[in-house]
VOLUM-76792 format. One line per 3 residues: their letters; for each residue x, y negated, z of N, C-alpha, C, O. Coordinates in Angstrom, 3 decimals, decimal comma. Each point is the difference from the previous one (the first is absolute). Layout:
// residues N
A = X Y Z X Y Z X Y Z X Y Z | ...
//
This chain:
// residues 190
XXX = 97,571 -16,095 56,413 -0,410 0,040 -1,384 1,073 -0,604 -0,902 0,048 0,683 -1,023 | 1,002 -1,880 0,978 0,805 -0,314 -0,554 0,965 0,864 -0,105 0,363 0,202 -1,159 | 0,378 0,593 2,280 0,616 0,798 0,118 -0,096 1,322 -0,889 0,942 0,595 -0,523
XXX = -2,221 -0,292 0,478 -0,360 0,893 -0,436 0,023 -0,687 -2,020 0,619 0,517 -0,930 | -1,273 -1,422 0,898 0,198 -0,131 -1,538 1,575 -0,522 -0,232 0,574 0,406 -1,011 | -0,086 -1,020 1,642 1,486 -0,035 0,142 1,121 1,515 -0,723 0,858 0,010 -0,882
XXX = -1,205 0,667 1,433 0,618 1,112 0,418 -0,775 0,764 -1,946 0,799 0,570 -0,744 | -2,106 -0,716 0,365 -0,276 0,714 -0,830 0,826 -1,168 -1,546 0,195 0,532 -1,093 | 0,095 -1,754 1,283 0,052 -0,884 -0,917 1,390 0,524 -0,044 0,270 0,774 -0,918
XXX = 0,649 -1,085 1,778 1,695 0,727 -0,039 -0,606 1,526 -0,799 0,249 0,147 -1,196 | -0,946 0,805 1,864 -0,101 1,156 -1,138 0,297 0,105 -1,176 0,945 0,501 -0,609 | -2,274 -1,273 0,216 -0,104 0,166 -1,510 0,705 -1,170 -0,791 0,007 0,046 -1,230
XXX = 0,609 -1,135 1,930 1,216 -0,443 -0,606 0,989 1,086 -0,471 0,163 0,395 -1,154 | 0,473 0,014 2,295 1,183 1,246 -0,226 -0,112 0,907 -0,834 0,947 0,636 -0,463 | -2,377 -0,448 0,125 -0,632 1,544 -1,091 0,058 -0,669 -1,206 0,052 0,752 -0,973
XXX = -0,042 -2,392 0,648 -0,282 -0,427 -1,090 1,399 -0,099 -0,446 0,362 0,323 -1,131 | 0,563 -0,865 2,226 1,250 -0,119 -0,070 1,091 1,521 -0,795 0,520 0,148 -1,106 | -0,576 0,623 2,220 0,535 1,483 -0,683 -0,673 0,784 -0,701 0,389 1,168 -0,001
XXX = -1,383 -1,451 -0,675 -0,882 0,986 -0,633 0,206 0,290 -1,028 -0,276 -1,071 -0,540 | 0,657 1,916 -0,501 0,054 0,293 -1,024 -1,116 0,883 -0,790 -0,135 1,143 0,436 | -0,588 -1,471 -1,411 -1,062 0,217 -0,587 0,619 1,320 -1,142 0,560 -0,287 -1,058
XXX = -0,799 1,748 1,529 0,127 1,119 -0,653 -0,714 0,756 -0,061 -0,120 0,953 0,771 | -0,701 -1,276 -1,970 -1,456 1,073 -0,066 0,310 1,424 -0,178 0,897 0,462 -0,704 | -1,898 0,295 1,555 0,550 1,603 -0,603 -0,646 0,426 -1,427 -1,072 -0,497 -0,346
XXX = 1,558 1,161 -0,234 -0,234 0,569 -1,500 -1,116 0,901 0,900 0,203 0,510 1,102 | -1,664 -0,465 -2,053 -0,571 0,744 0,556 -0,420 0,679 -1,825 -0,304 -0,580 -1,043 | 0,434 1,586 1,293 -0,547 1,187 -1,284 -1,699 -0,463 -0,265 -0,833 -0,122 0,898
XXX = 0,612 -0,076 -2,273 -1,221 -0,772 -0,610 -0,913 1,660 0,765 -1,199 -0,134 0,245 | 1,701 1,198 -0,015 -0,554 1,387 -0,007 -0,434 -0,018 1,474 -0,931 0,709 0,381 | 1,572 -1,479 0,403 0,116 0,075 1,452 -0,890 -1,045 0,634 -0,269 -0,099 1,197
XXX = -0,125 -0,631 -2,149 -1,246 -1,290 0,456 -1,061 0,610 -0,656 -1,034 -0,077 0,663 | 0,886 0,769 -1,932 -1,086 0,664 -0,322 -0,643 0,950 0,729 -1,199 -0,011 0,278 | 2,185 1,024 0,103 -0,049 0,772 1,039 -0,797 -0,103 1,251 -0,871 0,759 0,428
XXX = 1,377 -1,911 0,090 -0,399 -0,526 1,513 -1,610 -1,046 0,061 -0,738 -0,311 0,935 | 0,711 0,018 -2,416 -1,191 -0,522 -0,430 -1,364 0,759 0,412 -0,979 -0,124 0,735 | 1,713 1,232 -1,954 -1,292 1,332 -0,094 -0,171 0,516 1,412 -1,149 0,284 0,339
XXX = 2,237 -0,107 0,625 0,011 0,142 1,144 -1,120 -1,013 0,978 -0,988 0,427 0,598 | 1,296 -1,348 -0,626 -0,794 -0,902 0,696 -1,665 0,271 -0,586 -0,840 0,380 0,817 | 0,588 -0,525 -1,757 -1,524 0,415 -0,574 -0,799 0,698 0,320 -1,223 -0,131 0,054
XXX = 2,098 1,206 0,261 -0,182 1,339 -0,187 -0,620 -0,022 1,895 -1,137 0,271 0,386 | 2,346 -0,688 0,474 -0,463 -0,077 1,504 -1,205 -1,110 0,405 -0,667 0,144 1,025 | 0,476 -1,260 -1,953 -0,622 -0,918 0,759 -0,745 0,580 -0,882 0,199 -0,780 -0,931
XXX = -1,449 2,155 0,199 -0,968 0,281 0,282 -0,145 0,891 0,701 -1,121 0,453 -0,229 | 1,817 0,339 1,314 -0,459 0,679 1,193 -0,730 -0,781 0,988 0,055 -1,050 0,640 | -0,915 2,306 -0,876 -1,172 -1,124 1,145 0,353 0,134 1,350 -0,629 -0,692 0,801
XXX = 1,525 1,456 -0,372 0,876 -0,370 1,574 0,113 -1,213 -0,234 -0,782 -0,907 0,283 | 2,089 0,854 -0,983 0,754 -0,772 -0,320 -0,602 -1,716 -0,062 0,671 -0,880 0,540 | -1,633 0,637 -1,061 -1,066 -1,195 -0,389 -0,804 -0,038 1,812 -0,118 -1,125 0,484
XXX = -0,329 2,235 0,305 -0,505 -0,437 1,015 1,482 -0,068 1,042 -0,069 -0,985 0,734 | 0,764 1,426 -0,619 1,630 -0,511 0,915 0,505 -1,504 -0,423 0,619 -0,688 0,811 | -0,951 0,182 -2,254 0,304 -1,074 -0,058 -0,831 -1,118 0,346 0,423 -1,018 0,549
XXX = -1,513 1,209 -0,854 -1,129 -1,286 0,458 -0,305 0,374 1,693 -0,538 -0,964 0,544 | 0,729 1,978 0,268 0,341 -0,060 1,237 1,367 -0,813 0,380 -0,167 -1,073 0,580 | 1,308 1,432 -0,816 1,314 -0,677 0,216 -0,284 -1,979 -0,528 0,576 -0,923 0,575
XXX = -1,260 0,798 -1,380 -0,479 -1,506 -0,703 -0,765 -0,494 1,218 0,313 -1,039 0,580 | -1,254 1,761 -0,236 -0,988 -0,612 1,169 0,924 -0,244 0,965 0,489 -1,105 0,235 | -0,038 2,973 0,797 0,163 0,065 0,710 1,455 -1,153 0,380 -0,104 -1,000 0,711
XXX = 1,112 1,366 -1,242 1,181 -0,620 0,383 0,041 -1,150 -0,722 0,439 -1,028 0,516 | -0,929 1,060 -1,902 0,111 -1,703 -0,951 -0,772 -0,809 0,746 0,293 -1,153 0,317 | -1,369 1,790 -0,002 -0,957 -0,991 0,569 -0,286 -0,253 1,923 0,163 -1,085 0,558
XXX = -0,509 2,100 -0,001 -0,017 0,012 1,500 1,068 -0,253 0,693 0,162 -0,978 0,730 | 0,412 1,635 -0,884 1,399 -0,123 1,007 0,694 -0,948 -0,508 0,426 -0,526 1,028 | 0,187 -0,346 -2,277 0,940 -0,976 -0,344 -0,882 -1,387 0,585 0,572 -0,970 0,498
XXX = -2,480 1,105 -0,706 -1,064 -0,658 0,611 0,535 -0,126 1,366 0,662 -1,021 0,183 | -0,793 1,819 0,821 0,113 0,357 1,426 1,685 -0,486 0,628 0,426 -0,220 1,133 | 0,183 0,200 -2,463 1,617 -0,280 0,786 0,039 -1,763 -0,205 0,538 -0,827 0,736
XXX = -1,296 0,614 -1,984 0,022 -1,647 -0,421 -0,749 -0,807 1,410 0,112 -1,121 0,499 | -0,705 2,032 -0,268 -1,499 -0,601 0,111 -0,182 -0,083 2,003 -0,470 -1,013 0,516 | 0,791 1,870 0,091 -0,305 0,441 1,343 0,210 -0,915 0,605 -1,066 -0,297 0,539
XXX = 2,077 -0,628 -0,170 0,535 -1,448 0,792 -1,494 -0,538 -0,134 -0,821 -0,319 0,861 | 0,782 0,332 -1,865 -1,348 -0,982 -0,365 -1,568 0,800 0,468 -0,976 -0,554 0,503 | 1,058 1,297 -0,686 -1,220 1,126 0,492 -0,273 -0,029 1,663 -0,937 -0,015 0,798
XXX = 2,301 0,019 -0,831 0,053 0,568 2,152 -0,556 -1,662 0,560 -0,880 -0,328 0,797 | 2,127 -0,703 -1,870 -0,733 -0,875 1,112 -1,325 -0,791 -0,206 -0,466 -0,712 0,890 | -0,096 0,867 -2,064 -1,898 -0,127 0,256 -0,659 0,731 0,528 -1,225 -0,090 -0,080
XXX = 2,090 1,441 1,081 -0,770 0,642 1,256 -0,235 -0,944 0,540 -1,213 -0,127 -0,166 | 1,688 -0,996 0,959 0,149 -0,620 1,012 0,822 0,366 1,343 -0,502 0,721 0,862 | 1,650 -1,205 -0,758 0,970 0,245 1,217 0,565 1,187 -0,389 0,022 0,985 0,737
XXX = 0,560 -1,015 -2,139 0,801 0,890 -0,111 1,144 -0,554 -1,115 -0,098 -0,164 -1,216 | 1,408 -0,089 2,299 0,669 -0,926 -0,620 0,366 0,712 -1,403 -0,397 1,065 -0,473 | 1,434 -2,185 -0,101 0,514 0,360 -1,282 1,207 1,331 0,288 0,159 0,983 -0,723
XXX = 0,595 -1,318 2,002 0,867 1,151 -0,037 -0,407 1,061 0,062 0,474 0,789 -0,817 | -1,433 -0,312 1,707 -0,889 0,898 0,159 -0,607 0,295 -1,416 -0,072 1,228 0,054 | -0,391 -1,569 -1,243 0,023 0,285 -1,108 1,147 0,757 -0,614 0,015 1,124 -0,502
XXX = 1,048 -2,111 0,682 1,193 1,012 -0,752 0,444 1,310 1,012 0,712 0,967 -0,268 | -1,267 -1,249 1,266 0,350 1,403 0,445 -0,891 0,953 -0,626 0,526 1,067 -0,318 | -1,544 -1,187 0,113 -0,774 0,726 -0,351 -0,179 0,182 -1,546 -1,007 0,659 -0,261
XXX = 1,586 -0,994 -0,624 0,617 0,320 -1,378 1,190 0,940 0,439 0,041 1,132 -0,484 | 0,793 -1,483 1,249 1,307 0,812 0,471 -0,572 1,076 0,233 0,123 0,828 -0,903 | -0,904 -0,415 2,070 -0,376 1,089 0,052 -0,531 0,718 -1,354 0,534 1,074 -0,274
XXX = -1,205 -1,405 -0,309 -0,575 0,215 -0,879 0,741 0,798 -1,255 -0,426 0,888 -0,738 | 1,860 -1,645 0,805 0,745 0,377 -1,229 1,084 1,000 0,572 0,713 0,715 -0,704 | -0,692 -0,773 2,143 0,831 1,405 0,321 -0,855 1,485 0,614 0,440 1,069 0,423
XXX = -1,687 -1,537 -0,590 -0,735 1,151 0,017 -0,113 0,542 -1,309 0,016 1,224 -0,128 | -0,103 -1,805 -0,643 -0,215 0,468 -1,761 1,361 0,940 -0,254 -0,061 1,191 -0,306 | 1,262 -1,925 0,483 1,158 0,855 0,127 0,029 1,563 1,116 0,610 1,070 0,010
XXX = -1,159 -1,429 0,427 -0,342 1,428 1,343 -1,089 0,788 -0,574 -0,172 1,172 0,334 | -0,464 -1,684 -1,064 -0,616 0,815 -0,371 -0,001 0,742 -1,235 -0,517 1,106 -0,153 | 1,535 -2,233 -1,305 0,724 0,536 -0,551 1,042 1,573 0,156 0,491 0,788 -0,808
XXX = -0,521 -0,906 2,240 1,255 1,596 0,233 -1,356 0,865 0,600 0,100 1,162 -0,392 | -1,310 -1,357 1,202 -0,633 0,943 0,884 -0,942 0,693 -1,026 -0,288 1,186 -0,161 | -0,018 -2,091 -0,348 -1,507 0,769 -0,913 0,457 1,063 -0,934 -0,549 1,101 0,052
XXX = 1,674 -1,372 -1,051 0,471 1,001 -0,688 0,415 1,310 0,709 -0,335 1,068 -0,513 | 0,930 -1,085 1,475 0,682 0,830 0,675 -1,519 0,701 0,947 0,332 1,177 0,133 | -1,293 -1,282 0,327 -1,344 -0,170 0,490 -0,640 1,003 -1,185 -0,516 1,084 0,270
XXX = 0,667 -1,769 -1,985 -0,597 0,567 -0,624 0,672 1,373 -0,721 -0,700 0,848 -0,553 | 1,897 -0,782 0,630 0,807 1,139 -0,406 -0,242 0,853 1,169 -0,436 1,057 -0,456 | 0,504 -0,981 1,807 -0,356 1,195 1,004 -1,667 0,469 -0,105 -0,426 1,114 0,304
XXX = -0,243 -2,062 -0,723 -1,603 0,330 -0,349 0,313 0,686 -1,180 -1,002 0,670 -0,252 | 1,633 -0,526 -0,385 -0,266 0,728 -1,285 -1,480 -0,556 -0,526 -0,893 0,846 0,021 | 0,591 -1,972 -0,418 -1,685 0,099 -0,543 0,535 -1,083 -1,094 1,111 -0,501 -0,171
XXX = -2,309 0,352 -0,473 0,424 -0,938 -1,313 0,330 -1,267 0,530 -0,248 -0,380 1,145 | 0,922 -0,367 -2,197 0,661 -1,506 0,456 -1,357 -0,760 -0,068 -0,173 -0,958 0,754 | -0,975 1,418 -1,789 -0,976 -0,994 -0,775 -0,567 0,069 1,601 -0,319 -1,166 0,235
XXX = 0,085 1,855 0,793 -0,829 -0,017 0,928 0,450 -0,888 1,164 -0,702 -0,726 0,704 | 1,949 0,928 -0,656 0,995 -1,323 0,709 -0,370 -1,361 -0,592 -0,551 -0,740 0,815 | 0,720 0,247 -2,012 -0,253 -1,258 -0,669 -1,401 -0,321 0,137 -0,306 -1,192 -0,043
XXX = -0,845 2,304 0,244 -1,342 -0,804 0,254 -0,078 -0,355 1,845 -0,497 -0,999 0,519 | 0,924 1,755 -0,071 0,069 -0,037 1,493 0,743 -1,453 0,511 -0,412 -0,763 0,873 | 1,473 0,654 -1,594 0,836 -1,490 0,276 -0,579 -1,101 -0,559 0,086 -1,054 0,631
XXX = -0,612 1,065 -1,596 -1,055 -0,700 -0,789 -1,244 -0,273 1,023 -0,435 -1,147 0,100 | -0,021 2,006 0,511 -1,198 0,051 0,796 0,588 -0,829 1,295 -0,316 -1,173 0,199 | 1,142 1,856 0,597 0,688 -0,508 1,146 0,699 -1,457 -0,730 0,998 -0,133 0,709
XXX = -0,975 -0,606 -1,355 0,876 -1,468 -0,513 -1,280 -0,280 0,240 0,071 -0,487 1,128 | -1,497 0,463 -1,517 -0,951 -0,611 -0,893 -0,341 -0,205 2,353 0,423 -0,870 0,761 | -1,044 1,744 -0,556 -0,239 -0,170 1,354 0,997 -0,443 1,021 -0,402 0,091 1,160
XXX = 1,927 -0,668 -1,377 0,610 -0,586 0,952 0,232 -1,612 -0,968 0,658 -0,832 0,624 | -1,027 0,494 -1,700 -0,166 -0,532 -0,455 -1,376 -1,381 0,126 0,042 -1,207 -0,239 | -1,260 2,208 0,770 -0,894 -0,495 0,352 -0,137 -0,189 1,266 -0,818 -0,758 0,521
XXX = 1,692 1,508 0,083 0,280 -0,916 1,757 0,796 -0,886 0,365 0,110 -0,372 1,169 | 0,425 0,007 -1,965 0,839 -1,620 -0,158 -0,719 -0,885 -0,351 0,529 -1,103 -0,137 | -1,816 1,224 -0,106 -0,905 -1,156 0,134 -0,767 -0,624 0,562 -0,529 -1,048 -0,369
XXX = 0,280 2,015 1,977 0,022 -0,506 1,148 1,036 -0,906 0,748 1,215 -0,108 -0,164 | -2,130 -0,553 1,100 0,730 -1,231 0,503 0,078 0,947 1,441 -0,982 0,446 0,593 | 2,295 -0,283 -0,234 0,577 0,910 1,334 1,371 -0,995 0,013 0,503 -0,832 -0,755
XXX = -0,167 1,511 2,262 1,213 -0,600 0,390 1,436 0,328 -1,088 -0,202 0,787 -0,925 | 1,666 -1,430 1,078 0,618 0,756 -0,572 0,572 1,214 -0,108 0,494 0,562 -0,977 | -0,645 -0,159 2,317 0,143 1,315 -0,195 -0,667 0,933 -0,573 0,500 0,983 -0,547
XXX = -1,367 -1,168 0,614 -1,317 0,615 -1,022 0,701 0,285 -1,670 0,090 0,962 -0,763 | 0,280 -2,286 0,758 0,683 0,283 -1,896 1,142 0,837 -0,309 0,354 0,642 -0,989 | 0,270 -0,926 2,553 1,254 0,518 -0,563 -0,184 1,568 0,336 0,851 0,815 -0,356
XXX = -1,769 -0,518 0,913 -0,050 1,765 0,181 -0,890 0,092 -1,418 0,706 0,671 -0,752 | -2,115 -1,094 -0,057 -0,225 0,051 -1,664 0,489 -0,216 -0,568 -0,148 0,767 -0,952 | 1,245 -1,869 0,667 1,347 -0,244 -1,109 1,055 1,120 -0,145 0,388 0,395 -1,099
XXX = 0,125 0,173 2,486 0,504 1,287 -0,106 -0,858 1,030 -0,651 0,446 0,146 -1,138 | -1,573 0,715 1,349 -0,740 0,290 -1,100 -0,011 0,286 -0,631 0,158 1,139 -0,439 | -0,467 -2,557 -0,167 -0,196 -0,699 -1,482 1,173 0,329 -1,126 0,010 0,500 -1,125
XXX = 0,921 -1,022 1,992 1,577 0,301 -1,220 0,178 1,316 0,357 0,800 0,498 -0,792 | -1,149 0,258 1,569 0,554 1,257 0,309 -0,685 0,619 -1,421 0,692 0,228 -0,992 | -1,941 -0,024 1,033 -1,070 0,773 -1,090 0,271 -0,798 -1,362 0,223 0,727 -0,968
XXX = -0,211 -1,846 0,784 -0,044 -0,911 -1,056 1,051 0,156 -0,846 -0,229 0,881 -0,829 | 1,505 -1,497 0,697 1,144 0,091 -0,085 0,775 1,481 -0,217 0,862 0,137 -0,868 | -1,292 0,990 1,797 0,566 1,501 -0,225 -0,843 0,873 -0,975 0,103 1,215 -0,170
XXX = -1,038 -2,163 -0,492 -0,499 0,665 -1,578 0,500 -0,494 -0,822 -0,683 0,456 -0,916 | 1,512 -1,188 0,366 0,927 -0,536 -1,030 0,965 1,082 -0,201 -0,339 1,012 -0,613 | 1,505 -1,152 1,083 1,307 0,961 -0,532 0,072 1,182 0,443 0,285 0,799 -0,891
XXX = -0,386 -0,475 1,615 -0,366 1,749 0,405 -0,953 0,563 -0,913 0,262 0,664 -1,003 | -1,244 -0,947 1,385 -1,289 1,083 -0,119 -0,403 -0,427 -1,492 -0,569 0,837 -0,702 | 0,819 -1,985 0,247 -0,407 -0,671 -1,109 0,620 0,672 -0,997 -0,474 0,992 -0,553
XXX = 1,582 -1,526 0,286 1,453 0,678 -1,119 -0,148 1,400 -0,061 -0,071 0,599 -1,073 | -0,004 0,248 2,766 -0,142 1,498 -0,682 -1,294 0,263 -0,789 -0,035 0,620 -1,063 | -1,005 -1,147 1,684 -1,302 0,456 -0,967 0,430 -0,664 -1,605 -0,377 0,587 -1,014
XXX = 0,812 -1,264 0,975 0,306 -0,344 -1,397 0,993 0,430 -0,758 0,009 0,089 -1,228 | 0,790 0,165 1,947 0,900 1,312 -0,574 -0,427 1,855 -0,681 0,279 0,760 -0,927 | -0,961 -0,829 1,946 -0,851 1,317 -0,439 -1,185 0,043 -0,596 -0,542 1,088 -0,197
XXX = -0,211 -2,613 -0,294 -0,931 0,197 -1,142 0,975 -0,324 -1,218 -0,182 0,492 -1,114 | 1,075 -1,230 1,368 0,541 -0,277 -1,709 0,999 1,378 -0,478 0,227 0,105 -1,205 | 0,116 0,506 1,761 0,539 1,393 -0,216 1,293 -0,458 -0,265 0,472 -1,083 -0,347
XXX = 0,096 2,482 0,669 1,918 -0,077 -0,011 0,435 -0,887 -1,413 0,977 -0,730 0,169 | -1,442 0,715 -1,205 0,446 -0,713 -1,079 -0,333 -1,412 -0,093 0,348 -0,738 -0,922 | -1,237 0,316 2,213 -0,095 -1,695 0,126 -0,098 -0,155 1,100 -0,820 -0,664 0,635
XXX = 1,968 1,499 -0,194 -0,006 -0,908 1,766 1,258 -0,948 -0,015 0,081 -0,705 1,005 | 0,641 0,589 -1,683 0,615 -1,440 0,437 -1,400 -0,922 -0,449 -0,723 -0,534 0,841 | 0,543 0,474 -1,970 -1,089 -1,254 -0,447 -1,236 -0,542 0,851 -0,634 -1,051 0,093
XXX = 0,624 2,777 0,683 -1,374 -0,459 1,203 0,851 -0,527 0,966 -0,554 -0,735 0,816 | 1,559 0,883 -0,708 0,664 -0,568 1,970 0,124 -1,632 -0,780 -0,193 -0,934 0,779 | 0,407 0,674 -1,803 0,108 -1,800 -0,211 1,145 -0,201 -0,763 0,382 -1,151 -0,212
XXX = 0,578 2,688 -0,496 1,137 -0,333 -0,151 0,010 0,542 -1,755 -0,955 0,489 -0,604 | 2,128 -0,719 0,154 0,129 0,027 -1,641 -0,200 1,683 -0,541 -0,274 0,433 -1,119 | 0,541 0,295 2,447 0,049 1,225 -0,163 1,558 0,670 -0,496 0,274 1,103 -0,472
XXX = 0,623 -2,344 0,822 1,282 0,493 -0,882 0,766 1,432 0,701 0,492 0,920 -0,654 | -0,546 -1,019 2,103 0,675 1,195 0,213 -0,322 1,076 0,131 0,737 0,914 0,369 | -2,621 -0,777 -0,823 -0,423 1,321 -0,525 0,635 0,481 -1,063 0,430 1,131 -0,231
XXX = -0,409 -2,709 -0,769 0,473 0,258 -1,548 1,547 0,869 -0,137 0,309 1,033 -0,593 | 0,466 -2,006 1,451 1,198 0,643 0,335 0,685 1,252 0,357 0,955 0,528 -0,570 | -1,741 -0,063 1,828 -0,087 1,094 0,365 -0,671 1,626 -0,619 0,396 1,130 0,282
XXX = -1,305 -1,470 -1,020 -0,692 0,780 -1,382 1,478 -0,111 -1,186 0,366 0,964 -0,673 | 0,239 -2,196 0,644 0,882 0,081 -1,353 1,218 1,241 0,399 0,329 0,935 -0,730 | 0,138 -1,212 1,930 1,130 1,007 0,834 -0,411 1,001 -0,129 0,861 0,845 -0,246
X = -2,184 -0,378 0,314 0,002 1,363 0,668 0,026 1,130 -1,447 0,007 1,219 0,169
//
């Protein structure tokens, strides 16, 4: 842990050190723009249920479940602390695995994404509720895999495209999280 804040204190010394403060000129037209933009997406009602899912799901469960599991596993009883972080580990490289399978899963299905996101939703909620049995550790670490597998691979895949395709080609940077500049850009070129 010293090491580690060690290592971040030299950082942001050095960033404070060489940093030079150069705001970009942004066009009064180009914040208005991105304004009306934003308004305009956060009343799609996709858009409003992908976000208070992503708030629960990842703001709340899983950042819960990664804080939290050391501490969870070992009021099983006889299930040490390492054995906890293994089982967050698992947890967070199944989410990544499942980040690449499900999309790729849901593009050869050809079926809607919205039917994927209730299914992973469904499958989180039920491997979710079997981590609250008291079983050996192996037990967790085959539901923690799971867990991050389904949990975690509804965020950036499946999430962003459904939100891409309710806010329509003229607010999909603003739906992916971004200023929308190199739509803007790319519309100015063409």
């Amino acid at each position: 842990m010293v090491l580690v804040s060690a290592v971040c204190t030299a950082s942001f010394l050095a960033f404070l050190a060489f940093s030079r403060e150069q705001p970009m000129a942004t066009p009064p037209e180009a914040s208005a723009h991105f304004m009306g933009s934003m308004r305009s997406v956060i009343r799609i009602r996709n858009i409003q249920v992908l976000m208070a899912l992503f708030f629960i799901g990842v703001g709340g469960v899983f950042s819960s479940l990664a804080q939290w599991i050391e501490t969870i596993m070992a009021g099983r009883g006889g299930i040490s602390p390492l054995d906890g972080g293994i089982t967050g580990a698992i947890m967070l490289v199944a989410g990544i695995s499942g980040m690449v399978a499900v999309p790729v899963v849901a593009e050869k299905w050809g079926g809607s994404l919205r039917k994927f996101v209730i299914a992973n939703s469904l499958f989180s909620a039920l491997f979710l509720f079997a981590l609250s049995f008291r079983m050996p550790a192996g037990y967790y670490f085959v539901v923690s895999f799971a867990e991050g597998f389904f949990l975690i691979s509804l965020a950036p895949p499946l999430g962003l495209q459904i939100s891409l395709e309710s806010a329509g080609e003229e607010n999909a940077g603003t739906a992916a999280g971004s200023s929308g500049s190199s739509h803007r850009s790319a519309r100015s070129s063409s």
